[in-house]
C-alpha positions in Angstrom: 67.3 137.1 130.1 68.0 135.2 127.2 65.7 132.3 125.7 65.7 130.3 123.1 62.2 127.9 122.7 62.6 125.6 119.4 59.7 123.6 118.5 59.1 121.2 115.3 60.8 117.8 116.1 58.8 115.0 115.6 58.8 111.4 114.2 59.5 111.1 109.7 60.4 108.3 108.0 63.6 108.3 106.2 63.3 110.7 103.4 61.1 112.6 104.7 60.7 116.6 105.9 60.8 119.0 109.0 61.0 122.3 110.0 62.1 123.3 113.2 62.1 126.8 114.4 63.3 128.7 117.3 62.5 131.4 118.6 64.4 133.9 120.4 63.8 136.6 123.2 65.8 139.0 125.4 68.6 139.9 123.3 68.6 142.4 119.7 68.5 139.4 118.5 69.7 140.4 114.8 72.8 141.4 116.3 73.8 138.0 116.3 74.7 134.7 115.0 72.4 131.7 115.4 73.3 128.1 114.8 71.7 124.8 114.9 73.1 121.9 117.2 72.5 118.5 117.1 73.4 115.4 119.5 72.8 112.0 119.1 72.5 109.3 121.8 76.2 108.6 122.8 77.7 111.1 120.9 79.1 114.3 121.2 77.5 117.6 119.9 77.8 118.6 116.6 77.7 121.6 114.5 74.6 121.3 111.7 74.1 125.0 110.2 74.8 128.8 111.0 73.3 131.9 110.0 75.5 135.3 109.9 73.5 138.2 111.4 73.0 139.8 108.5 71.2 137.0 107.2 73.3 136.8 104.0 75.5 134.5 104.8 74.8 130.7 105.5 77.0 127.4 106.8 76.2 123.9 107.1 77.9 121.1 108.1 79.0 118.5 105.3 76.6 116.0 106.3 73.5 118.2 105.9 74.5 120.1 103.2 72.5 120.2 100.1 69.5 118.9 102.4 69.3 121.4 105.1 68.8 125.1 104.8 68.6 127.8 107.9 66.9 131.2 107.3 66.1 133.8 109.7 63.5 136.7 110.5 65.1 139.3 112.6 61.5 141.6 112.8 59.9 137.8 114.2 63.4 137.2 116.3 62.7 133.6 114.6 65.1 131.2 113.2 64.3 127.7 111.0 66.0 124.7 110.1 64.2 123.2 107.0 65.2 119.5 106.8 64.8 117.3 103.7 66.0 114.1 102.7 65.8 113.4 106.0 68.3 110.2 106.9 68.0 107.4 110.0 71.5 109.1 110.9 70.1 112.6 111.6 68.1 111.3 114.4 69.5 113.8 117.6 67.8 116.5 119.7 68.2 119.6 118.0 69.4 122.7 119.7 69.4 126.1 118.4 72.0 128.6 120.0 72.9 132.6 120.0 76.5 133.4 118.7 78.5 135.6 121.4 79.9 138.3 119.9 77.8 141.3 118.4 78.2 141.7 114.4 80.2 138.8 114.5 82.1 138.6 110.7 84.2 136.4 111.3 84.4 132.8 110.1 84.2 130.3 112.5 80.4 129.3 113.0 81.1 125.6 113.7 82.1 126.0 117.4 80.0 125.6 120.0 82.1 128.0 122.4 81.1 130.7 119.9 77.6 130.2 121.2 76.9 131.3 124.8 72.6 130.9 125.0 70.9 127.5 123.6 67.4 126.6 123.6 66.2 123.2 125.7 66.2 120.8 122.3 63.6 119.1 120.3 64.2 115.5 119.1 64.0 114.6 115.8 63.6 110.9 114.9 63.7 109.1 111.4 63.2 105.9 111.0 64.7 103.9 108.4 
């Protein structure tokens, strides 16, 4: 059985920094892709950043990018989300996910039905 436990939300101030991390059992976890979710009150849920298995390759949405940067440990079945320049508009619960296919290459990270596993969230907050 898949799961996916992210810890490392809390409660910055704008500008500030967080690391969230996930981490990830029952699956060869470097297999796959991992991505980072977010949703805010009210809205829908939105793509943040993706990691390729291979660990190479990295992609962020527009609105984190330059400020956030994913990484991964396959041999610690970890992944992070290192948040800077942290923004009032950033405030969401935070999910980490599992992409679906093995040795995905492809290029579509942004998708949420690529995903098929997802952790239970952590909230982030910054206040302005």
């Amino acid at each position: 059985q898949v799961q996916l436990v992210e810890s490392g939300g809390g409660l910055v101030q704008a500008g500030g920094s967080l690391r969230l991390s996930c981490a990830a059992s029952g699956r060869t976890f470097s297999r796959y892709a991992m991505g980072w979710f977010r949703q805010a009150p009210g809205k829908e849920r939105e793509f943040v950043a993706a990691i390729r298995w291979t660990g190479v390759n990295t992609y962020y949405a527009d609105s984190v990018k330059g400020r956030f940067t994913i990484s991964r440990d396959n041999a610690k079945n970890t992944v992070e989300l290192r948040m800077s320049s942290l923004k009032p508009e950033d405030t969401a619960v935070y999910y980490c996910a599992v992409g679906r296919k093995e040795y995905y290459t492809g290029s579509i990270y942004n998708q949420a039905d690529e995903y098929d596993y997802w952790g239970q969230g952590t909230q982030v907050t910054v206040s302005s």
